[in-house]
C-alpha positions as CSV (number, residue, x, y, z in Angstrom):
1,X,1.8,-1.7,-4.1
2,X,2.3,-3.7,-1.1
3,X,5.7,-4.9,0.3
4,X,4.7,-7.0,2.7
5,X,2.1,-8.4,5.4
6,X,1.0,-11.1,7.7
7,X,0.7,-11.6,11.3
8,X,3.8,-9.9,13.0
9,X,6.2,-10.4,10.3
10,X,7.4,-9.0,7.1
11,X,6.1,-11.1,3.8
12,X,6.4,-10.9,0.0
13,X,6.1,-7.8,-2.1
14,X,3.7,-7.5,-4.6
15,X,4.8,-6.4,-8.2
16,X,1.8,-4.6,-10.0
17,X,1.0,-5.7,-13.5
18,X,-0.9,-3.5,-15.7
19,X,-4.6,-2.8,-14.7
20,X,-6.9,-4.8,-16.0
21,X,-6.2,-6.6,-19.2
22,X,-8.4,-6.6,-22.1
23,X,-11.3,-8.8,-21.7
24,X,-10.8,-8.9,-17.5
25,X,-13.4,-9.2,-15.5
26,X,-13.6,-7.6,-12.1
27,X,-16.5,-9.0,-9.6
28,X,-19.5,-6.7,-10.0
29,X,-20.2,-7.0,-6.4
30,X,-16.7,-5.4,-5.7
31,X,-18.0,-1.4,-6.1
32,X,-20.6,-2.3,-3.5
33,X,-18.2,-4.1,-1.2
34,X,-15.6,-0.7,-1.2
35,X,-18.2,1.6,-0.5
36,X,-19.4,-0.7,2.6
37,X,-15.9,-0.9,3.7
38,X,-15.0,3.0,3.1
39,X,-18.5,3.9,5.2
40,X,-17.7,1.5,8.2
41,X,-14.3,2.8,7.9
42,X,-15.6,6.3,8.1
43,X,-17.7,5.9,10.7
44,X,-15.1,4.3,12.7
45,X,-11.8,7.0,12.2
46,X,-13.8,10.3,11.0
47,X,-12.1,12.2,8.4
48,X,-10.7,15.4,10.5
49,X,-12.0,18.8,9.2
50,X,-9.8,20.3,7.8
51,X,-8.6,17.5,5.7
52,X,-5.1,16.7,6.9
53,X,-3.8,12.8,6.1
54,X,-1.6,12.6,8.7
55,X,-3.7,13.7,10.9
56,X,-6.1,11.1,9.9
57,X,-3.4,8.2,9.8
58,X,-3.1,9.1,13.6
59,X,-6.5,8.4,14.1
60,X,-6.3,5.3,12.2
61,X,-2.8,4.4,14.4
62,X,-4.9,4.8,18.0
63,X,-8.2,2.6,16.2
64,X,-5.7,-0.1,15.2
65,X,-3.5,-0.1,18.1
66,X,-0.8,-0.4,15.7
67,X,1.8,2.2,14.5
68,X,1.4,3.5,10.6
69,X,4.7,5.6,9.2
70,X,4.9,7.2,6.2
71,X,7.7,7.6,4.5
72,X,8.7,10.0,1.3
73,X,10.7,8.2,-1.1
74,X,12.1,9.8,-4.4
75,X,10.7,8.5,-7.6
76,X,12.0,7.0,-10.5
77,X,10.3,6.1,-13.8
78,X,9.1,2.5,-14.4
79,X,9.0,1.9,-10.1
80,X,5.7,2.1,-8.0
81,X,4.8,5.4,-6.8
82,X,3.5,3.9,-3.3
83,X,4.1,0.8,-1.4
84,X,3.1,-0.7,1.9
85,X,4.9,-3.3,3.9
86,X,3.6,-4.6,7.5
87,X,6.6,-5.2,9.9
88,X,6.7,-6.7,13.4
89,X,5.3,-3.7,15.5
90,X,4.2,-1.8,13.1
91,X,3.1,-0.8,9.1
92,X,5.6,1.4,6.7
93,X,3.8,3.6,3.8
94,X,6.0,4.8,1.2
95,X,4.9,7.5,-1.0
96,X,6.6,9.3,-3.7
97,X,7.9,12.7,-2.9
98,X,8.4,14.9,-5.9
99,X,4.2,14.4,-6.1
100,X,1.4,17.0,-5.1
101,X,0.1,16.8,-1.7
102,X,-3.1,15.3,-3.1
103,X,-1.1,12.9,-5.1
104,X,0.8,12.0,-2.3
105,X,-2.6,11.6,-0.1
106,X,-4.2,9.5,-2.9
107,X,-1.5,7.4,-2.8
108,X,-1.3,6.7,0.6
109,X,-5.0,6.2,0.7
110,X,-4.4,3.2,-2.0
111,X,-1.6,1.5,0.2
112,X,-4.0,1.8,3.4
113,X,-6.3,0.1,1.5
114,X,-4.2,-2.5,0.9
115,X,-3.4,-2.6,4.3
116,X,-7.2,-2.9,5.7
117,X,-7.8,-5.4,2.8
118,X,-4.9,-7.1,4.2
119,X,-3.5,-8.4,-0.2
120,X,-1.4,-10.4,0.4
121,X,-0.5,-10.7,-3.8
122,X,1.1,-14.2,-5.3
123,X,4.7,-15.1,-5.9
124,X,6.7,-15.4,-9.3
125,X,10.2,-15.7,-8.7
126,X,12.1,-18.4,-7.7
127,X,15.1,-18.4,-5.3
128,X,17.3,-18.3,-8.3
129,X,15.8,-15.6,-9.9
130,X,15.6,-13.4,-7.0
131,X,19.2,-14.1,-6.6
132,X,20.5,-13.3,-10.0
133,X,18.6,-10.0,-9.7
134,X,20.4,-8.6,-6.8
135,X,23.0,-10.9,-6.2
136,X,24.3,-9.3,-2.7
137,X,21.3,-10.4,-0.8
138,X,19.9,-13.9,0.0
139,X,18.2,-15.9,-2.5
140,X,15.7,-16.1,0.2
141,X,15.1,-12.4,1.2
142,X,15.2,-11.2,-2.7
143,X,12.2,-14.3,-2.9
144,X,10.4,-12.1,0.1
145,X,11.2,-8.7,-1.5
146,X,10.9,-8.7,-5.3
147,X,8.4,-11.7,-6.2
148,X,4.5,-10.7,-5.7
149,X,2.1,-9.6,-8.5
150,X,-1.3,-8.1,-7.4
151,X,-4.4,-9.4,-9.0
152,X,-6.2,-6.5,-11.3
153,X,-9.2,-6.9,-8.5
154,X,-6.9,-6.3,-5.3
155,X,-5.2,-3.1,-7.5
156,X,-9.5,-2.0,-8.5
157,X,-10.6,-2.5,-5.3
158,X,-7.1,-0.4,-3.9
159,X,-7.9,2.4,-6.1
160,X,-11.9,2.6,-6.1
161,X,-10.8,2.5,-1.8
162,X,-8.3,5.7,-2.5
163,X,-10.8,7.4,-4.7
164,X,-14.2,7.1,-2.3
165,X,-11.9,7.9,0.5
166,X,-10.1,10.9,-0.9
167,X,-13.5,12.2,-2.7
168,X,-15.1,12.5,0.9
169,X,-12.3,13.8,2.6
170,X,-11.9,16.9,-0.4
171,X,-16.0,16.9,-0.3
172,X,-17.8,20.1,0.5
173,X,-16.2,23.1,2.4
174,X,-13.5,21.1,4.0
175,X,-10.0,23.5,2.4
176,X,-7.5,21.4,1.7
177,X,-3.5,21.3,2.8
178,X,-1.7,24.1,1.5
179,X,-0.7,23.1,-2.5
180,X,-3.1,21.0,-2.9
181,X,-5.5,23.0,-5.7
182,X,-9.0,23.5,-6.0
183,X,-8.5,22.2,-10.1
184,X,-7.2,18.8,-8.3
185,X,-10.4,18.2,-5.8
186,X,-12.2,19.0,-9.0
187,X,-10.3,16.3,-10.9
188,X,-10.3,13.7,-7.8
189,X,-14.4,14.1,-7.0
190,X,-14.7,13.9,-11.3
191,X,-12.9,10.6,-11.0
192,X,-14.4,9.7,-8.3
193,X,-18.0,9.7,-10.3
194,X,-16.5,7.8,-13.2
195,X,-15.5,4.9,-10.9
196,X,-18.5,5.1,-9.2
């Protein structure tokens, strides 16, 4: 989920709607455009052996030029379990924390892809409807905070991102973190083959 972007400022989050309804059609050509984007991307900020996200978000940081934190947030049923919002000087990640350190990994892989996709999502809400939701903030922030959707195809293209980029960096003999299991790369690399 993304919470914002744009050029130096904070914009709109993006609410996700369910993946792709019956009878959607995602672009065919969009498989083929995520793995182009995951191999430049490789070949630009190598994946550090052994695996270690963070250590890889720094490497992303010093490509960008532009600060990345990420931030742990507690969960609750029914919310997101990641978002990204692009500030002024730099981009927040929020994962959730009660997750597995692949889980969390995964789901910072998604928002990053978000981020080097630069979704921007479309807005639902009005001014009034943001503002009857959380009545002690501005009609106008709540518009900015609470009133994007993401299209199924920027949510596949997120998600086929996190899963090519989290298959290579649990590929081969790199160990993972600590917690992070051997059954999970299993389970990541198999879903990685069914999404292709």
């Amino acid at each position: 989920m993304l919470i914002g972007a744009g050029a130096g400022r904070a914009q709109c989050t993006r609410l996700v709607r369910p993946p792709i309804v019956s009878g959607g059609v995602i672009d065919p050509s969009l498989r083929a455009r995520a793995r182009v984007r995951v191999r430049e991307l490789l070949r630009e900020v190598p994946l550090p052996r052994p695996w270690s996200m963070n250590e890889w978000v720094d490497r992303l940081e010093r490509r960008r030029g532009r600060e990345i934190d990420l931030v742990a947030v507690e969960y609750a049923p029914g919310l997101p379990s990641g978002a990204w919002q692009r500030r002024a000087d730099y981009d927040l990640i929020a994962y959730t924390a009660a997750a597995s350190p692949l889980h969390q990994d995964h789901i910072i892989a998604h928002e990053i892809a978000h981020l080097l996709c630069e979704h921007r999502g479309v807005c639902l809400m009005s001014k009034a409807e943001a503002a009857a939701v959380a009545p002690d903030l501005s009609a106008h922030l709540l518009s900015h905070l609470l009133t994007r959707v993401t299209s199924d195809e920027d949510e596949y293209e997120a998600e086929l991102i996190a899963v090519l980029l989290m298959s290579e960096a649990t590929a081969g003999l790199a160990p993972l973190r600590p917690g992070a299991s051997g059954r999970s790369a299993d389970q990541a690399q198999r879903l990685a083959s069914l999404l292709g």
